[in-house]
N, C-alpha and C positions, 0 to 999 in steps of 0.2 A: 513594461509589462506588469500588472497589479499579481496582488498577490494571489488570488482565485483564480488566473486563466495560469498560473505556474504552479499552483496546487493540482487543477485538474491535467497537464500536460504530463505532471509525476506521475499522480494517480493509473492514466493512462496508460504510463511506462511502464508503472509493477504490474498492474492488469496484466498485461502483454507477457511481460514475463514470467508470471503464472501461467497464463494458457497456452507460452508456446515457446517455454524454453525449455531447459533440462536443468534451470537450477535450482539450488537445495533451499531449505524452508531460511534457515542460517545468512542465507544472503539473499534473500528476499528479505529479512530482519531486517538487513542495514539499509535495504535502500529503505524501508519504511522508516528506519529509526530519522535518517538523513532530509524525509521530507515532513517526520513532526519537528526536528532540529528549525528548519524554515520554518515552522505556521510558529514554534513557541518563539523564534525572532522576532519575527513581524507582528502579529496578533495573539500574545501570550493568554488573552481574554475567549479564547477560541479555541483551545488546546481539548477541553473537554468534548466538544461539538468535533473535532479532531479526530478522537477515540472513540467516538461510537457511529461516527459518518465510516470514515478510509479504515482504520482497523479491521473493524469487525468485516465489511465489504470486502476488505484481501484473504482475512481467517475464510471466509466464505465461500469463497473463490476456491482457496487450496483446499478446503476439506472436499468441494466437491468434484472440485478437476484431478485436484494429484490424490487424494486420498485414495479416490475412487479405479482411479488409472494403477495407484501400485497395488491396491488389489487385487486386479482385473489378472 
């Protein structure tokens, strides 16, 4: 499996558990820390496109799912 179809199957995974779990920002960290640890293995050339692709798109996610939910 390349390295882009197991970026996007992680990606997926945090996704999902943002929108439909009950877990804390803390450990959604890791699993994000866990799938930049894979892209700086494999393509350490890619790391920055890394940080503004999947980061920012999970920050995104949580402000607007959970932030907005533990307001509610």
């Amino acid at each position: 499996m390349d390295l882009a179809t197991r970026l996007k199957r992680r990606s997926n995974r945090i996704c999902n558990l943002i929108l439909h779990s009950d877990m804390q920002w803390v450990d959604i960290a890791i699993e994000i820390e866990k799938m930049r640890q894979l892209c700086e293995e494999e393509a350490p050339q890619k790391i920055e496109l890394f940080e503004r692709l999947y980061v920012s798109r999970f920050q995104r996610l949580w402000d607007q799912w959970r932030v907005k939910q533990e307001n509610s």
